[in-house]
C-alpha positions as CSV (number, residue, x, y, z in Angstrom):
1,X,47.4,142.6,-200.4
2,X,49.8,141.6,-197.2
3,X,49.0,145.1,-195.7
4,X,45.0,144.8,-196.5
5,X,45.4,141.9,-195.0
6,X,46.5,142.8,-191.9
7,X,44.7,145.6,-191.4
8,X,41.7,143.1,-191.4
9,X,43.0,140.6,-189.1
10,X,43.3,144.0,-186.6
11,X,40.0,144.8,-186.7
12,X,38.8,141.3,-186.3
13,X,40.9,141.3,-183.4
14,X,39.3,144.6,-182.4
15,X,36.2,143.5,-182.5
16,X,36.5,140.5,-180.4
17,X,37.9,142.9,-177.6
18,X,35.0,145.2,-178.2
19,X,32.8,142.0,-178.0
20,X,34.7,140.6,-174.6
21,X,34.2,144.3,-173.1
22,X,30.2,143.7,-173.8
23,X,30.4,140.4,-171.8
24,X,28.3,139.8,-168.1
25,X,31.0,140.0,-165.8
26,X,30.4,137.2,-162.9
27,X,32.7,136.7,-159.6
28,X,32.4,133.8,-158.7
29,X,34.1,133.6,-154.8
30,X,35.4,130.6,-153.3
31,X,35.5,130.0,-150.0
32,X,38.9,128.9,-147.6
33,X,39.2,124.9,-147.2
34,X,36.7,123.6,-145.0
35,X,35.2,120.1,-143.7
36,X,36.6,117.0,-145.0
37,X,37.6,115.5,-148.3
38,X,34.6,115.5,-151.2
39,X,32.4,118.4,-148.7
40,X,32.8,121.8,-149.1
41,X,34.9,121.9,-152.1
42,X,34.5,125.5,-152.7
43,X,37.5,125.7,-154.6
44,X,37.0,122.9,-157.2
45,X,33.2,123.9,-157.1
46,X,34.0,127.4,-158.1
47,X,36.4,126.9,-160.6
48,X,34.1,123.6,-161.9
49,X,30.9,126.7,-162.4
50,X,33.9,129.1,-164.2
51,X,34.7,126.4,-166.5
52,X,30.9,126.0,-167.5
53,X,30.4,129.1,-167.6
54,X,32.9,130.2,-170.4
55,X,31.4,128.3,-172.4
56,X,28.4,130.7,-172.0
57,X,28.3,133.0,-175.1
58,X,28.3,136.7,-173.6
59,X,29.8,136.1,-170.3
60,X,32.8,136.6,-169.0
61,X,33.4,135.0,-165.5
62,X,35.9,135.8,-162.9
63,X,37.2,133.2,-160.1
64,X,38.3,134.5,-156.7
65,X,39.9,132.1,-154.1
66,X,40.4,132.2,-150.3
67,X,37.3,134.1,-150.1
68,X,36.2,137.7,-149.7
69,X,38.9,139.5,-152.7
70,X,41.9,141.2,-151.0
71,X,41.5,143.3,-154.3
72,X,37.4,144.8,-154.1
73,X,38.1,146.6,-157.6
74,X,37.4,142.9,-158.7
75,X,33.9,143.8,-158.6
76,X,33.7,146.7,-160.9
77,X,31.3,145.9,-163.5
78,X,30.1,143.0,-161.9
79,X,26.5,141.8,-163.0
80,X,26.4,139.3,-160.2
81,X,28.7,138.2,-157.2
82,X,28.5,134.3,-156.5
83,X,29.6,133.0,-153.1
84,X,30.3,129.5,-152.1
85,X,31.8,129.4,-148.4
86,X,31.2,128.7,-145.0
87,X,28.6,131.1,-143.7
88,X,27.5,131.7,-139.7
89,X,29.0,134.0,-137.8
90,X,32.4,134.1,-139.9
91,X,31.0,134.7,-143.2
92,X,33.1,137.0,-144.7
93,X,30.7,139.2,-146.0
94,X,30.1,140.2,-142.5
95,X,33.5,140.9,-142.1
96,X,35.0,144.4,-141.9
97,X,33.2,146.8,-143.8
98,X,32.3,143.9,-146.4
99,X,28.2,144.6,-145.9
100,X,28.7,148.1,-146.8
101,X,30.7,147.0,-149.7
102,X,28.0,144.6,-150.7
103,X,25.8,147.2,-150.1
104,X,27.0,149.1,-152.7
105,X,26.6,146.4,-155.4
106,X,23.1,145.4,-154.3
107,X,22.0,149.0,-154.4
108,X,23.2,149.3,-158.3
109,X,21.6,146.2,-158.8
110,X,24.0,143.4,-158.8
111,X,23.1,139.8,-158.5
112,X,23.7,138.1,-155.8
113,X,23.9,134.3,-155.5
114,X,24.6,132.0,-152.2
115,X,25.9,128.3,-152.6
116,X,24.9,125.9,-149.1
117,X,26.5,127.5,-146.3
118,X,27.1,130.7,-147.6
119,X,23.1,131.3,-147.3
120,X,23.5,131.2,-143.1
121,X,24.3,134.6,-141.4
122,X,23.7,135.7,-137.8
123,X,20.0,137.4,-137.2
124,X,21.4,140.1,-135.7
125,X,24.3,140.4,-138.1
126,X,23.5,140.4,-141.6
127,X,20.2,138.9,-141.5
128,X,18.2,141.7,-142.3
129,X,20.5,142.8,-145.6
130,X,20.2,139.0,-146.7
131,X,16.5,138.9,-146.1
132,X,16.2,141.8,-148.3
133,X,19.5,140.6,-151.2
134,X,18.4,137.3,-151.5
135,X,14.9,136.7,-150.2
136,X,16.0,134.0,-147.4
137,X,18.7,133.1,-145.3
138,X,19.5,129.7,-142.6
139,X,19.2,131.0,-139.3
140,X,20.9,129.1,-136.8
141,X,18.3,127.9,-134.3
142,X,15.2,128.5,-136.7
143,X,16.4,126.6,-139.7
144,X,17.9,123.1,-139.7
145,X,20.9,121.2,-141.8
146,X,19.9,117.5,-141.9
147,X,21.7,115.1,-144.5
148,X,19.0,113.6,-146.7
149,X,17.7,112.2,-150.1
150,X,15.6,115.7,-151.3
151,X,13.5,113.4,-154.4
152,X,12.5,117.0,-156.4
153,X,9.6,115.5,-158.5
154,X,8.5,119.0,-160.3
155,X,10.1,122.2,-160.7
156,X,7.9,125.7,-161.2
157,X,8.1,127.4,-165.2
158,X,10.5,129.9,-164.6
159,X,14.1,131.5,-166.5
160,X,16.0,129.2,-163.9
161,X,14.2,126.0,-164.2
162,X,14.5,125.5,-168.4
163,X,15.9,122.3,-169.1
164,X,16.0,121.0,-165.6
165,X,14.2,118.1,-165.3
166,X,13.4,116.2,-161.5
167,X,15.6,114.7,-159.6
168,X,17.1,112.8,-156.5
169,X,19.9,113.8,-155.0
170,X,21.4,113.4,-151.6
171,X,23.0,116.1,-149.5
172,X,22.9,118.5,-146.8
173,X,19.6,120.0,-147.7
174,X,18.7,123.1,-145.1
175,X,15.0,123.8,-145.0
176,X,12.7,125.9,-142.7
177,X,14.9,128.9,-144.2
178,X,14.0,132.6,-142.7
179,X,12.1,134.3,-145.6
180,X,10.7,137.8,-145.9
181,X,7.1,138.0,-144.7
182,X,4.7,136.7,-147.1
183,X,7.2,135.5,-148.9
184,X,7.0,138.5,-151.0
185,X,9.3,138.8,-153.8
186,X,10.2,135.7,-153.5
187,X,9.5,132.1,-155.6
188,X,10.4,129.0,-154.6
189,X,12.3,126.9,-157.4
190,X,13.1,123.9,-155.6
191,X,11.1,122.1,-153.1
192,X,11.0,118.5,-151.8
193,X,9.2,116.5,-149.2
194,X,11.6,115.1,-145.8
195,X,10.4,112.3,-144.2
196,X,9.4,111.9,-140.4
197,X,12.8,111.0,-139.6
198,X,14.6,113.5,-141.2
199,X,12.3,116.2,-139.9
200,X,13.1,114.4,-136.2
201,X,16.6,115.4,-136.6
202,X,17.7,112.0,-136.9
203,X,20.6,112.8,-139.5
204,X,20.8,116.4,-138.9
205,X,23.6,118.0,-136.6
206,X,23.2,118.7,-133.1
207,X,21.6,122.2,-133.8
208,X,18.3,119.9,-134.0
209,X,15.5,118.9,-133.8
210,X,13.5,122.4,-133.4
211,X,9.6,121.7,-132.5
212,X,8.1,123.6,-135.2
213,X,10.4,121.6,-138.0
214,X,8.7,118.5,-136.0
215,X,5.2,120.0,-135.8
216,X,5.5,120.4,-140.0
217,X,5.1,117.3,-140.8
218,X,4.2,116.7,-144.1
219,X,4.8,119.8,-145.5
220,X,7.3,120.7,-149.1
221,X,10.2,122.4,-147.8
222,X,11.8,125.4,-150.2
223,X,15.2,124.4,-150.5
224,X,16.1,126.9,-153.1
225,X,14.1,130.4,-154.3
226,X,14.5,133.1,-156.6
227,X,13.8,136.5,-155.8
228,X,13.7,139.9,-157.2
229,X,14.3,143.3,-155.4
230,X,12.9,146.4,-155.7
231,X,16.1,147.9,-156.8
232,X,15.5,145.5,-159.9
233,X,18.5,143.1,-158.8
234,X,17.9,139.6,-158.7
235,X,19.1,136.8,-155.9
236,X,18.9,133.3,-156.0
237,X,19.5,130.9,-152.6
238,X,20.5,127.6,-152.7
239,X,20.8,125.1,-150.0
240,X,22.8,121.7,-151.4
241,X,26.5,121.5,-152.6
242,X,27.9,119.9,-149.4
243,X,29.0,117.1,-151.8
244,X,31.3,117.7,-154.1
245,X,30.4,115.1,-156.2
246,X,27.0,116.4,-156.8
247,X,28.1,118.8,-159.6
248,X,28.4,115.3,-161.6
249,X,24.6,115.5,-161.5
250,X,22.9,116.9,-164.7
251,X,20.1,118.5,-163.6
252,X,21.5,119.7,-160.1
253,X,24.4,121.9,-162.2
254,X,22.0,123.3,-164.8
255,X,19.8,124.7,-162.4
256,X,22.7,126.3,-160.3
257,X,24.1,127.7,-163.8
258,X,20.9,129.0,-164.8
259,X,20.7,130.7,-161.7
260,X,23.7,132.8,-162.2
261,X,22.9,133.4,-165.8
262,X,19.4,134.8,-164.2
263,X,20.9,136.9,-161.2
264,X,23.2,138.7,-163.9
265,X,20.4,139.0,-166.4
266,X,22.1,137.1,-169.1
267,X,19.2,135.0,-171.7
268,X,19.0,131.6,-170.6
269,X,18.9,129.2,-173.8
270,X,15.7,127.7,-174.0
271,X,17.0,124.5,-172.8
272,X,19.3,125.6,-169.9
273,X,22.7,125.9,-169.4
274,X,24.8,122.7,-171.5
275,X,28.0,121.5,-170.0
276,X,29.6,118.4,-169.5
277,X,31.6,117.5,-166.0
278,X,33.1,114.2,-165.9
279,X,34.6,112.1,-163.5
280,X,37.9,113.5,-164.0
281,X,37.1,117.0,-164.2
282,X,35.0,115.9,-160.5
283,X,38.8,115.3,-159.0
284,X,40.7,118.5,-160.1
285,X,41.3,121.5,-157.8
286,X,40.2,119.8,-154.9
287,X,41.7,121.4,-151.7
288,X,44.6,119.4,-150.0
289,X,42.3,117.9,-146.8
290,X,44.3,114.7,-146.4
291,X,42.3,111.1,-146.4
């Protein structure tokens, strides 16, 4: 009975490795310490997502710190590679050989998802591969990074948006993104309305105001879009998370968790993503900035 026994509890074990081994594998990249206190927290962000996301029935994610992996075999069997960093000209996926590497993944179809500043990279470095991986990119000079309430009254039907319902949230908010031409291939998922003065550059940095932001008065801006390649991967852009604390918000989270579910073409429940981030959870592994 004792050795019947056993030999059942080892292939229940068994199986649950055989299950694991089945799982979405997601790498979830944060970025080096950056800005001050409560901004850019790539490394509590990061490890926040992981956390939600094993509670995710068949996924498995994977959490890399200091940004691009010294260790690239971390990628193998990747379904989708999440980045959360500072972008511009030292974004490390333009680092080194890193594009070719990326390459790689986007050509077998990996997903590919950029958090805020990860989503800017130089025109003439990068620009082109991000314009085909994810759809859109921030292009210094053409896009702009102004702090404002983005009130998102509606959201589009789509895998991404299940569950999410409107919201107002403040934050560094790029819009006016470089897309492909016609935006074809790609759908925006979250779009809100600036006012005048935001559009004016009034609390944006010193990389604005840009004429033809003013001249668009009036007009939605995309602050986050979907797209799907013709290699049959999947990217998702997405141009909030300066403030840390905005991961306490509901509705922001679950469509940033969808997303990743949808770029490593995992089922997203009919409802969204559920988790549950409280206050405390908010404070831990928040880099060491000082006051």
């Amino acid at each position: 009975m004792r050795q019947s026994l056993g030999w059942m509890l080892v292939a229940i074990a068994l199986l649950g490795v055989s299950a694991r081994a089945d799982d979405a594998k997601i790498v979830v990249i944060a970025g080096r310490p950056s800005h001050g206190p409560g901004d850019h927290e790539f490394n509590a962000g990061c490890k926040l997502l992981v956390e939600c996301l094993k509670k995710v029935g068949g996924v498995n994610p994977v959490f890399v710190a200091g940004g691009w992996p010294k260790d690239e075999s971390v990628f193998d069997g990747a379904k989708s590679v999440v980045f959360f960093m500072d972008g511009g000209g030292g974004h490390p996926i333009i680092q080194g050989d890193h594009l070719s590497t990326l390459k790689r993944l986007m050509d077998q179809g990996v997903g590919l998802v950029c958090l805020h500043y990860a989503v800017e990279i130089p025109r003439d470095k990068g620009g082109k591969e991000l314009l085909d991986w994810l759809g859109g990119y921030y292009e210094s000079g053409y896009s702009t990074n102004p702090h404002w309430v983005a009130n998102v009254q509606s959201l589009p039907e789509h895998p991404i948006t299940r569950g999410v319902k409107p919201f107002a949230v403040p934050d560094e908010w790029y819009f006016n993104m470089r897309f492909r031409p016609e935006m074809k291939g790609v759908v925006p998922i979250v779009t809100a309305k600036p006012d005048d003065k935001t559009r004016e550059g009034v609390s944006a940095s010193p990389r604005g105001p840009y004429s033809h932001i003013v001249e668009a008065k009036g007009r939605d801006e995309i602050l986050a879009w979907a797209t799907e390649r013709a290699d049959g991967g999947r990217g998702f852009g997405f141009t909030g998370a300066h403030a840390h604390k905005n991961w306490g918000e509901p509705n922001f989270r679950k469509l940033v968790l969808n997303s990743i579910l949808w770029t490593a073409k995992v089922d997203i429940p009919p409802d969204g993503v559920k988790s549950a981030v409280s206050a405390e959870d908010l404070k831990k592994n928040l880099d060491p900035k000082g006051k």
